[in-house]
N, C-alpha and C positions, 0 to 999 in steps of 0.2 A: 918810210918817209913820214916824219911828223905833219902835223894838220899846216900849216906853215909853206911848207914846199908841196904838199898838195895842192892848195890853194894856186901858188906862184904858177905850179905845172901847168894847172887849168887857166888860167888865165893870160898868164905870159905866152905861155911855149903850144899851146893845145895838144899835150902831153894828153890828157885825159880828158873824157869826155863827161857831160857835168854828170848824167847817170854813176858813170865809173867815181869821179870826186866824191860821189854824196854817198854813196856804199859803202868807200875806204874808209869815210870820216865818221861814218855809223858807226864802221865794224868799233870804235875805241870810244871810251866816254869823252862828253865837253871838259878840254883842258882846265878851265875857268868857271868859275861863275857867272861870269858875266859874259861866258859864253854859249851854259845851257838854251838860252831861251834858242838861238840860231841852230843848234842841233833839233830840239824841239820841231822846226819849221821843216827841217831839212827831213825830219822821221815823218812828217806830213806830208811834205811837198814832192819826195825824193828828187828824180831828174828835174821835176817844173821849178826848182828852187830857182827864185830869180837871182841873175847876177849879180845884180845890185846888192844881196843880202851875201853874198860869197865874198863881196870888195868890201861890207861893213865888216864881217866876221875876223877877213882879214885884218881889218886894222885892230878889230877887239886882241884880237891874237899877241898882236906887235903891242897891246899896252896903251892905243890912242884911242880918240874917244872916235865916235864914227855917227860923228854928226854929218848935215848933208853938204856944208861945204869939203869935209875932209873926204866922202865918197865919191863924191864928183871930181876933186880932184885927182884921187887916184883910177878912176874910172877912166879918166882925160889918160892918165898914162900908160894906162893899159892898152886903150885904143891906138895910140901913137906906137906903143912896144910890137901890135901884131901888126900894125900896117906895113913895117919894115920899111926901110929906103934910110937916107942919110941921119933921121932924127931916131930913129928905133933903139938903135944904144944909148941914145942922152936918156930916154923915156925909162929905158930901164934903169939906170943909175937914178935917175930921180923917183922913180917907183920904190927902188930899196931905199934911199936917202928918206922918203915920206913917213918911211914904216917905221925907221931907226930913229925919226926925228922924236926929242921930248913930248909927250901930250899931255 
């Protein structure tokens, strides 16, 4: 799995747990530049990495900038995607819609 659908797994689906996300993403170097500094934190932090820097990475990933409105908002999505019930599939479509959007 690329850093990408690790990311997704851990957060959408609770596929993995962050210990396990932040071991997988070790084991390979930061895709980007602009995404060393967050591996950096992650070889610090391991499992305590906070969330928040897993939904910024994410967006680094996807090419968007991951200011604090754009983490909040996908934060927002993320929580609607695990709560499950009638909005859990819009959440997700607009979780990938945010990542794919221009930044």
């Amino acid at each position: 799995m690329n850093a990408e659908a690790l990311i997704d797994a851990h957060l959408l689906d609770g596929k993995l747990s962050r210990g396990e996300l932040v071991a997988q993403m070790l084991a390979s170097e930061a895709p980007t530049d602009r995404a060393r500094p967050f591996y950096e934190g992650m070889r610090s932090l391991g499992a305590r990495t906070p969330e928040l820097s897993l939904i910024a990475l994410r967006l680094v990933l996807a090419g968007r900038r991951a200011d604090d409105a754009a983490v909040v908002r996908l934060r927002d999505l993320v929580e609607a995607a695990r709560a499950g019930g009638s909005q859990a599939e819009a959440a997700r479509l607009a979780y990938g819609a945010e990542l794919s959007a221009g930044g």
